[in-house]
C-alpha positions in Angstrom: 25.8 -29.0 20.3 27.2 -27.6 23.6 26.4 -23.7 22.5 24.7 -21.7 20.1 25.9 -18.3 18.7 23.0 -15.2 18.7 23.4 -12.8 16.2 21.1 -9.5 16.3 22.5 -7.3 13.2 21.3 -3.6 13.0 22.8 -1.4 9.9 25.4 0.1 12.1 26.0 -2.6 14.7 25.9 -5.9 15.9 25.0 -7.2 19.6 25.9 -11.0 19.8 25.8 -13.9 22.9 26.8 -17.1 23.3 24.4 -19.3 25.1 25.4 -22.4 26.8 22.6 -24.7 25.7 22.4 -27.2 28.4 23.0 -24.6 31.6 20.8 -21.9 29.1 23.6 -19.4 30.5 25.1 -16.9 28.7 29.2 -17.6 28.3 29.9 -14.0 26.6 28.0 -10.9 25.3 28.8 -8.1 23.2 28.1 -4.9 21.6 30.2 -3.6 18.5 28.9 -0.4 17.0 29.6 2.6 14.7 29.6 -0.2 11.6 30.7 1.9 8.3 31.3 5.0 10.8 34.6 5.6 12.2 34.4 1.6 13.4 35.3 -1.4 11.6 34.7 -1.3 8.0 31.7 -3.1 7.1 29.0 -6.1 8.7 32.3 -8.7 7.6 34.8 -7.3 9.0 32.7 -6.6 12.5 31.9 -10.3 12.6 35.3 -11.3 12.1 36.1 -9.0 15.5 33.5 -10.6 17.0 34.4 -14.3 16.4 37.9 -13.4 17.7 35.9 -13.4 21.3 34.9 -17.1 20.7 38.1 -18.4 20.5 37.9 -21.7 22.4 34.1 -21.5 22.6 32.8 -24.5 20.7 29.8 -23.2 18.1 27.0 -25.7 17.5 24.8 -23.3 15.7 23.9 -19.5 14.9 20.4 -18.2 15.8 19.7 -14.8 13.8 17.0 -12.3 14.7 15.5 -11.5 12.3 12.7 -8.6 12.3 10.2 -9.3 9.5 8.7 -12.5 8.2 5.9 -11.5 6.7 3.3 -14.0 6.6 5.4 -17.3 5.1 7.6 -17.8 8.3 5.8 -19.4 11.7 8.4 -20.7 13.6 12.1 -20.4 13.8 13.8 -21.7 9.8 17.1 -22.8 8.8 18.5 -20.3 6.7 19.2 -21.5 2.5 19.2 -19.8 0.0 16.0 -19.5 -0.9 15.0 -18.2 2.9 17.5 -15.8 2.5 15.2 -14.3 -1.1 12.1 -14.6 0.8 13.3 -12.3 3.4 14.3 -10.0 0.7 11.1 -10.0 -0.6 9.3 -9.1 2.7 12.4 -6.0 3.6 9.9 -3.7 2.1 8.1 -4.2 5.0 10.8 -3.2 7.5 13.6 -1.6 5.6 15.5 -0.5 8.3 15.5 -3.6 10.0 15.5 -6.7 7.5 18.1 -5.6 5.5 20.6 -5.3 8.2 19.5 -8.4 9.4 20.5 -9.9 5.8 23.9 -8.2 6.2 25.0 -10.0 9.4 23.5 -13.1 8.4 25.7 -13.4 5.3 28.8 -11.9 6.8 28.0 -15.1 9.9 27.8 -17.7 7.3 30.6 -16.4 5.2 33.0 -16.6 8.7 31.1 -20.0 10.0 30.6 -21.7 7.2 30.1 -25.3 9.1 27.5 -24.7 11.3 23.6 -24.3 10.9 22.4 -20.8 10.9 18.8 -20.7 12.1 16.6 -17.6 11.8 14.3 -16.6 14.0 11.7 -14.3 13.4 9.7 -11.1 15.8 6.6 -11.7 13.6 6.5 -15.4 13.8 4.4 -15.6 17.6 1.7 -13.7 15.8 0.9 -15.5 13.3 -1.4 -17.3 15.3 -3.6 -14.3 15.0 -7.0 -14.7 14.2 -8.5 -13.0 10.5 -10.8 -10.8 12.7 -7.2 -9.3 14.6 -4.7 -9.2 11.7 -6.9 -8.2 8.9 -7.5 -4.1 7.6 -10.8 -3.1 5.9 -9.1 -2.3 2.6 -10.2 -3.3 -0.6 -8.9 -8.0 -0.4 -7.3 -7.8 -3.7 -4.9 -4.7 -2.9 -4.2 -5.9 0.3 -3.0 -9.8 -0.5 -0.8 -7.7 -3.6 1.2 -6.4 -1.4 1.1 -8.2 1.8 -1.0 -5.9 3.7 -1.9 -7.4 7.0 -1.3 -6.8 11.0 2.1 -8.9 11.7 3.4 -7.9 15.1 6.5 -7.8 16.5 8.6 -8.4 19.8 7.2 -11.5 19.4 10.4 -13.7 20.7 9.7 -11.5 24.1 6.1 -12.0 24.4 6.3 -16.0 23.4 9.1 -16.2 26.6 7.8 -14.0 28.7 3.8 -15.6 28.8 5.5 -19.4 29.0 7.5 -17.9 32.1 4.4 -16.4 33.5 2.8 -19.8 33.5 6.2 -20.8 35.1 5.8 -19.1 37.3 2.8 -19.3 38.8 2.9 -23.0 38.3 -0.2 -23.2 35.9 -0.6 -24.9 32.7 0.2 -22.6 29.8 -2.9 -24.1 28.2 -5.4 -22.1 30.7 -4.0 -19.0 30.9 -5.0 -15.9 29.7 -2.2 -13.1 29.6 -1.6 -9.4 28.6 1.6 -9.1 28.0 3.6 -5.2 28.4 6.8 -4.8 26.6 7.7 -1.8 27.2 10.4 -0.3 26.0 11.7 2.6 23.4 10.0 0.3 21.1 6.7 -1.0 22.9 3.6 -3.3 22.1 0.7 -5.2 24.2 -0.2 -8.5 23.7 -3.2 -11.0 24.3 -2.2 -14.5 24.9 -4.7 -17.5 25.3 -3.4 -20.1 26.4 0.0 -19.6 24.9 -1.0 -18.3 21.3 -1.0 -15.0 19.9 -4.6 -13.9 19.2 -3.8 -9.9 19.3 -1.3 -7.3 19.6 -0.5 -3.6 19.2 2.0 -3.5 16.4 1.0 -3.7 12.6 2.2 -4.2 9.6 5.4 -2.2 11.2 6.5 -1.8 14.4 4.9 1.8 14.3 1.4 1.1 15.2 -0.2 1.1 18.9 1.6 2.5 22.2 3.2 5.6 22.2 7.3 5.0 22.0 9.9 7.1 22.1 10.0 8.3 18.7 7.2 7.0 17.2 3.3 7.6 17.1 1.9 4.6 17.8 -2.1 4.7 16.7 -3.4 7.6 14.5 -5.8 8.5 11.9 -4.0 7.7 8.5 -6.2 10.7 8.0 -3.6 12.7 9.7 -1.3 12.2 6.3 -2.8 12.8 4.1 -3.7 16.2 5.9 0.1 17.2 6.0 0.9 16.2 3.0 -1.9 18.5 1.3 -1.5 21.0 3.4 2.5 21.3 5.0 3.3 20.1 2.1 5.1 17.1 3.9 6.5 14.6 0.8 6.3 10.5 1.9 9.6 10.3 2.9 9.4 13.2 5.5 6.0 11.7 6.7 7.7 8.4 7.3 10.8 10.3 9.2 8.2 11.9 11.5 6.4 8.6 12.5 9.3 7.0 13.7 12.3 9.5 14.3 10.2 12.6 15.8 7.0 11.5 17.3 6.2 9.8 20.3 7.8 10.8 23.4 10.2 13.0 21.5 7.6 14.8 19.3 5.6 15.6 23.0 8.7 16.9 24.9 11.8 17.2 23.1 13.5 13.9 24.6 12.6 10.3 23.4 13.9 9.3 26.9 11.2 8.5 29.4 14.0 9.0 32.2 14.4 12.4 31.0 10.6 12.6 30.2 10.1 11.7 33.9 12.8 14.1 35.4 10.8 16.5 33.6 7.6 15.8 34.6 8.7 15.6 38.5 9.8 19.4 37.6 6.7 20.7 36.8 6.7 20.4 33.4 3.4 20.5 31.6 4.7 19.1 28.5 5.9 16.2 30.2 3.4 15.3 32.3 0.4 15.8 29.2 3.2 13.0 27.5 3.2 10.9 30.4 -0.8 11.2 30.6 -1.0 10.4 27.0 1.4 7.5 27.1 -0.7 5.9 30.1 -4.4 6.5 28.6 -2.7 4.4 25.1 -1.9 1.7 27.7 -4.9 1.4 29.5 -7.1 1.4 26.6 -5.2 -1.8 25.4 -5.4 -3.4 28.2 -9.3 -2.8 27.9 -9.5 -4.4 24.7 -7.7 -7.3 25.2 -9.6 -8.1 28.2 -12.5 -8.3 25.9 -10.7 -10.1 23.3 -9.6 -12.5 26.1 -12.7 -13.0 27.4 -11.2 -11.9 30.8 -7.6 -12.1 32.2 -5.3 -14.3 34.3 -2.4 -11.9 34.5 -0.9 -9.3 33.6 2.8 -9.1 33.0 5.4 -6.4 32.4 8.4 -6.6 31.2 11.3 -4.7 28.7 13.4 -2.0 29.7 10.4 0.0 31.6 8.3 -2.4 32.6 10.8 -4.2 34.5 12.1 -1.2 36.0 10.1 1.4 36.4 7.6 1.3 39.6 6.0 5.0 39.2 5.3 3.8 35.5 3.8 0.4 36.4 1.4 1.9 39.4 0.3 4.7 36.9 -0.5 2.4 33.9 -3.1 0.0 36.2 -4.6 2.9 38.5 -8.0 2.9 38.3 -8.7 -1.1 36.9 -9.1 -2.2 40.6 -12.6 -2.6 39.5 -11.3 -4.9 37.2 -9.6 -7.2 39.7 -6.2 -5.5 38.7 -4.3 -4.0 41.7 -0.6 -3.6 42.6 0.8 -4.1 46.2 3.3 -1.0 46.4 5.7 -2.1 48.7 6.1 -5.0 46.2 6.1 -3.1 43.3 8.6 -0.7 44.8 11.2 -3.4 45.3 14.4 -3.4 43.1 14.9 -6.9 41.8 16.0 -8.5 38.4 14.2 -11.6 39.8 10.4 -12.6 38.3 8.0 -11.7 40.5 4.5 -10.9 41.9 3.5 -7.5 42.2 -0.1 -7.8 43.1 -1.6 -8.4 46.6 -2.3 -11.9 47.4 -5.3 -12.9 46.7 -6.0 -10.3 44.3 -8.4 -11.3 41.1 -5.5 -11.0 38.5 -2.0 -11.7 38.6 0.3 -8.5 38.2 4.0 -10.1 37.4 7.8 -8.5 36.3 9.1 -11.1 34.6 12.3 -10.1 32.9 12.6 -10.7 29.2 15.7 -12.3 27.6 14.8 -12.3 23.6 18.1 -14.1 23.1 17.6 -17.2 25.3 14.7 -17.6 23.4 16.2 -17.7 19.8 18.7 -20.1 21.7 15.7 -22.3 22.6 14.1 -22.0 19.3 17.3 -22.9 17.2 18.2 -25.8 19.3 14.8 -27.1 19.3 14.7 -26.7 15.1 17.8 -28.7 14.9 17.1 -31.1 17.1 
């Protein structure tokens, strides 16, 4: 196998990589959008514009992301037919996300028919979660009758990103202890012992914990049922406020935290309540998984704030120096794409940017399936 193909399918585009498997270097990338509006016609057509960019490329295999695996996928699968039903079955649990996954997974396998197609899975690093982390307090029989459980997600970035961590700091995965920050549009924490998933922010969907930029994160299921007896809000529109006008958006009127920022920097009051809001969710994860940890080696950000926003990194720790947890600002403050330290030497945790890279990892996953 000298490369593998990565295919990450949305319901209106497709981003795609080829990875060099023995350098681990990517030998093209790509973006094709609008899918079914104004671009090409549907998921097959799109792939068959994308494979036109591998000509001459050799394809040893196709890794597919794939969002939701409810609780019968663990590790990275090769994709039959019967795969292909059981992530049917679990779409409920993420329909904008699985189903679209299905589309460019049959349209890849329809237009490379020879190779293996490998799916790996942004639930499967959690389901090394405890009972006690994954488990609701609703009535056992409703909740195993329809697969009601804390899955997690971003899990190919937090499974990268800890084994980098150890990597980096030239310790055995084994004995460390790491809270991991993806922050992003999308966002969740993670606590990692020793290179398992024992707890993490996102639920059953991606909607549950940190603030976003469209969606709530954590709030009283309470809240629901409120607006729907008294605005008068059906399900559907309670779902579509959740994740399309909460968060970020639903504070200030942007789901940017750029704009969010700009804002803030302004004066705004809005903005900086949001900003307040979005720190105080942070912290008060970090908190708990020291607990659950039982202490911390490091902690790590990464995703497209955390590895890129100082003012955001500084804000999220100050006031855990009692904690051990301190950031050197002239460090922080450096622009870099490189992993790094941004704590003070000798400090009692390890503050690190390591860069994620989701699709090197379903690379690594698929090649170490097949063999």
């Amino acid at each position: 196998m000298t490369a593998v193909f990565i295919v990450n399918s949305g319901s209106s585009s497709i981003k795609y990589q080829l990875i060099d498997v023995e350098t681990e270097t990517s030998l093209l990338s790509g973006l094709i959008e609008r899918i079914g509006d104004g671009g090409p016609a549907d998921h097959t057509a799109a792939m068959t514009e994308v494979l036109a960019t591998l000509d001459g490329h050799d394809v040893g295999a196709v890794g597919h992301r794939v969002v939701h695996g409810g609780s019968r996928f663990a590790e990275a699968t090769l994709i039959t037919p019967e795969v292909i039903a059981e992530i049917e079955q679990v779409s409920a649990l993420a329909p904008l996300h699985n189903p679209a996954n299905l589309l460019g997974i049959h349209a890849a396998m329809a237009a490379l028919p020879d190779v293996a197609h490998v799916a790996v899975f942004d639930t499967a690093f959690h389901q090394s979660m405890p009972p006690d982390a994954y488990t609701y307090a609703l009535p056992v029989d409703l909740a195993a009758k329809y697969g009601i459980r804390r899955y997690g997600f971003h899990g190919t970035s937090h499974k990268y990103v800890s084994e980098r961590t150890a990597a980096f700091l030239g310790r055995p995965l084994s004995s460390l202890r790491t809270i991991v920050l993806h922050l992003g549009n999308g966002a969740s924490v993670t606590a990692v012992d020793g290179g398992r998933s024992v707890d993490t922010s996102m639920g059953l969907t991606p909607l549950q914990g940190l603030v976003m930029g469209t969606r709530t994160g954590d709030i009283d299921p309470a809240v629901l049922v409120h607006l729907h007896r008294e605005a008068g809000l059906s399900f559907d529109e309670l779902d579509d406020l959740l994740n399309k006008r909460s968060g970020l958006l639903g504070l200030t009127g942007t789901g940017d935290m750029r704009d969010v920022q700009e804002a803030a920097a302004n004066g705004s009051e809005a903005a900086l309540a949001a900003l307040a809001v979005w720190r105080h969710r942070i912290r008060g994860y970090i908190g708990a998984y020291i607990a659950t940890l039982g202490g911390v080696d490091a902690i790590v950000f990464t995703a497209g704030i955390g590895e890129n926003n100082a003012l955001l990194r500084r804000r999220s720790l100050a006031g855990l120096e009692f904690l051990g947890i301190e950031i050197d600002d002239d460090r922080n403050e450096l622009s870099s794409r490189a992993e790094r330290r941004i704590s003070p030497d000798g400090a009692g945790v390890e503050v690190l940017v390591i860069p994620t890279n989701e699709e090197l990892e379903i690379a690594r996953q698929t090649v170490a399936l097949l063999g």
